[in-house]
Each structure stands twice: as C-alpha cells, then as structure tokens.
N, C-alpha and C positions, 0 to 999 in steps of 0.2 A: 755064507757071507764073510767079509773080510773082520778083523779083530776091530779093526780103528773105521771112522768116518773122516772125510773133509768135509769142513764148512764155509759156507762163504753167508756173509748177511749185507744185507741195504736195508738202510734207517732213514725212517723219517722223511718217505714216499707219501705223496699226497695223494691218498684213496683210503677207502675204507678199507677195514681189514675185510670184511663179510664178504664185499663182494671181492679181494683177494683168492680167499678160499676158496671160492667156485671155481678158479683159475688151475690153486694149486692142486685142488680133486683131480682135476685133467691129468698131470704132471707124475703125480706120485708112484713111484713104484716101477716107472717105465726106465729106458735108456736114456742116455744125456743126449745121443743125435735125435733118437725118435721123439723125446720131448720136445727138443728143439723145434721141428717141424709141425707137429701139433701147435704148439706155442705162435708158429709164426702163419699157420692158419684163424687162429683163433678172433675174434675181432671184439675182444673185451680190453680195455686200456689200461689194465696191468701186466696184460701179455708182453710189453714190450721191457718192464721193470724186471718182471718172475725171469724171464729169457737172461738179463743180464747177470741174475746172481746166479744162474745154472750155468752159464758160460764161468763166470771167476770159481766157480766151486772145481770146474775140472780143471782149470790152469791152475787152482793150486795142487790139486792131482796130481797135473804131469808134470810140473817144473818142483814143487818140493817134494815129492815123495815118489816120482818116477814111477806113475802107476796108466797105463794104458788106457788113452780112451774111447777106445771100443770097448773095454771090459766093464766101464764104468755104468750105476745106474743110480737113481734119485732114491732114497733112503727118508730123507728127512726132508717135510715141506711144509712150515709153516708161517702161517699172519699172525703176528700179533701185537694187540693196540699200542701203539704209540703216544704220547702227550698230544691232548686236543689243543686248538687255538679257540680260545672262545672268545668272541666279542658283541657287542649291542649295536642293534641297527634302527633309527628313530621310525616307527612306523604311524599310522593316520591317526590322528589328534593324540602327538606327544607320548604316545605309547611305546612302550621298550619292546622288541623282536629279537630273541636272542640266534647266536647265529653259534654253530661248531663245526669246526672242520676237524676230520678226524687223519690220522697220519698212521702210520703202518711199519712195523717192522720185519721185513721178510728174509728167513732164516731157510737156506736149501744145504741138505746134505748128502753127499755122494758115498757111495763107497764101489769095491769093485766085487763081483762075482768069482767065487772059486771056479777054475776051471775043473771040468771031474777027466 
C-alpha cells in the first residue's frame, strides 16, 4: 500500500448511518471503477451519496497528487452519526409523538496499489 490516503467526506446526508453501512460493506476494499459499478447496480438510496464521495476522493487523487486511477482502490469507508433533528408530532388525544431524523456523515478513503 501507498504511505498516504486521499479522502473525501459528505456531511450531513439525510439517511441513517446503519443502513449506510450495508452500502459501504459492498464498496470496501474494491477498485474506484469496480466500486463504481457495483454502486450503480445497487438499489439502496445511499448508493447514489456513497458513489459521489468515491468519485471526489479519486479527483483529488488525480488532480492534487497526480496518482493514476486505475491504480487506485477504497481503503477507507465509513458512516458515521451525524446531529439528529428531533421534533414533536401532536398525536390522538393531545399526546406528544416524538419524531428523529438521523443524518450521516460519509467518509471514503482511497489510496493507490504498489506496483510489484
């Protein structure tokens, strides 16, 4: 493996981080194309979030550190909770329903493969 990582992160994605993770299990460890294509068979609705921050992780790749990417593969893939929104929803006779949406912060890390 290469000494350094690139990362790229997107905050504050309205999903659960839990079911993020089942996403990025898919993802981890593979190539930036071949994830790509996995990702965009996928039919879970973070597929379309996780895809984006694996795309900006190899553009900073190849435009700041001029690393190839065909060589590149997924390192680093994580969800992790973000600030909930919590509010109250008035439910039957006067009763409080509380409600949480939870937000997500997805962190993807690239690096590149030694050639032998």
């Amino acid at each position: 493996m290469a000494d350094f990582e690139v990362k790229a992160v997107e905050k504050y994605l309205r999903m659960s981080p839990r079911k993020a993770r089942l996403v990025l299990d898919l993802v981890r460890g593979k190539q930036v194309d071949q994830a790509l294509g996995v990702l965009k068979l996928t039919s879970k609705g973070s597929a379309e979030s996780i895809a984006k921050a694996i795309n900006s992780a190899a553009a900073n790749a190849e435009n700041n550190f001029g690393l190839s990417r065909d060589d590149l593969f997924i390192t680093t893939a994580v969800a992790d909770k973000a600030p909930s929104r919590r509010w109250r929803k008035i439910g039957a006779r006067s009763r409080v329903k509380p409600i949480e949406h939870r937000y997500t912060h997805i962190t993807v890390g690239v690096s590149e493969k030694e050639s032998k």
